[in-house]
C-alpha positions in Angstrom: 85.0 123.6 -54.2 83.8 119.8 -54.0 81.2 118.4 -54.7 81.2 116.1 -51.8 82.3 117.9 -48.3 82.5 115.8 -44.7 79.3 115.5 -43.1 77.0 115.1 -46.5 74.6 112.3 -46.3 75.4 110.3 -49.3 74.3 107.0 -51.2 76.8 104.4 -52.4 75.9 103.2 -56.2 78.4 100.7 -56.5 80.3 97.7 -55.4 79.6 95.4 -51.9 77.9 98.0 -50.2 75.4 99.2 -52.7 72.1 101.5 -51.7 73.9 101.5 -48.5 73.2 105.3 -46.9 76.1 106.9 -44.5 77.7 110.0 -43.4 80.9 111.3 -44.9 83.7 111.5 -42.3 86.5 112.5 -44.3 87.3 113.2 -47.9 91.0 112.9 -49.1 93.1 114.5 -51.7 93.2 111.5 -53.9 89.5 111.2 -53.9 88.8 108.6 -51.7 85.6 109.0 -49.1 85.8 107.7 -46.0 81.6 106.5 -44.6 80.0 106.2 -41.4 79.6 102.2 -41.3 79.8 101.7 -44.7 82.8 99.2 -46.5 83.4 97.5 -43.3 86.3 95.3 -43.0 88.2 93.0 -40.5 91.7 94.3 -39.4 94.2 91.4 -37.5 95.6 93.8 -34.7 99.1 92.9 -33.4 98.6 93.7 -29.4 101.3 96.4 -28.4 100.5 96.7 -24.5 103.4 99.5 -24.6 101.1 102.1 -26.4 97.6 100.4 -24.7 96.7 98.3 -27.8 94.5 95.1 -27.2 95.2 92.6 -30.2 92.5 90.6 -31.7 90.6 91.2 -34.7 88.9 94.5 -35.4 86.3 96.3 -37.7 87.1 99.5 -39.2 85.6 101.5 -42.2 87.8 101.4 -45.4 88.0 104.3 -48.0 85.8 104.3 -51.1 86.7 105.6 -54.6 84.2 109.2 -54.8 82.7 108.3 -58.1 80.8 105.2 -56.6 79.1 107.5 -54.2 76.2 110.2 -54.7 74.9 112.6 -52.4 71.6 112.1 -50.9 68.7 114.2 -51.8 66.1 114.2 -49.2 62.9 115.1 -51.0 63.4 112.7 -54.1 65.0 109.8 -51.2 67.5 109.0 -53.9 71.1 109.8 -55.0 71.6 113.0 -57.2 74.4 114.6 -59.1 75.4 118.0 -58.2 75.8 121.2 -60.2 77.4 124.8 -58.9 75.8 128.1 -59.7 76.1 131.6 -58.0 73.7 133.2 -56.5 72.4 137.1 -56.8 74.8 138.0 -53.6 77.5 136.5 -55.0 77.9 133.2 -53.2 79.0 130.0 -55.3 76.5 126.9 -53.8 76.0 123.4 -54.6 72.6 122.4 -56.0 70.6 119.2 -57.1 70.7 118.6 -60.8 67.1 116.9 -60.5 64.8 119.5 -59.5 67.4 122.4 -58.7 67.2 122.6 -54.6 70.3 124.4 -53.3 72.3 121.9 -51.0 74.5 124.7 -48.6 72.1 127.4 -47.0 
């Protein structure tokens, strides 16, 4: 189980883009974390008009390492760490270290 899953809001703590807030749209093997609209770059696109693609230059989201990101807890408005614990039925959920709210319902 990770600790950051697609589709958590998260906080960035580090780098260019720091207290920047986004929406995780991918998370990869070698824990790198792909953000909605965060770490912005610009791409030089060769045109290839025999697969449709316009040149020029584009803007595209670039990966960023996990450990300069923290999920987002929503009644402190800040970036938490996360814990796991099990619950009585058995399930194994991810809560906020800070005041203990369980993060999956």
């Amino acid at each position: 189980m990770k600790r950051i899953r697609k589709g958590d809001k998260i906080v960035v703590v580090c780098g260019k883009d720091k207290g920047r807030q986004g929406t995780v749209l991918n998370v990869s093997a070698n824990n790198l974390v792909l953000v909605e609209a965060v770490n912005m770059v610009k791409k030089h696109a060769k045109a290839n008009p025999m697969a449709g693609i316009e040149g020029g230059i584009i803007e595209k989201e670039m990966p960023l390492d996990i450990s300069n990101i923290m999920l987002f807890n929503p009644i402190t408005n800040k970036g938490d760490r996360v814990g796991f614990k099990v619950l009585e039925d058995g399930r194994k959920v991810r809560y906020f270290k800070s005041n203990g709210e369980v993060v999956d319902v």
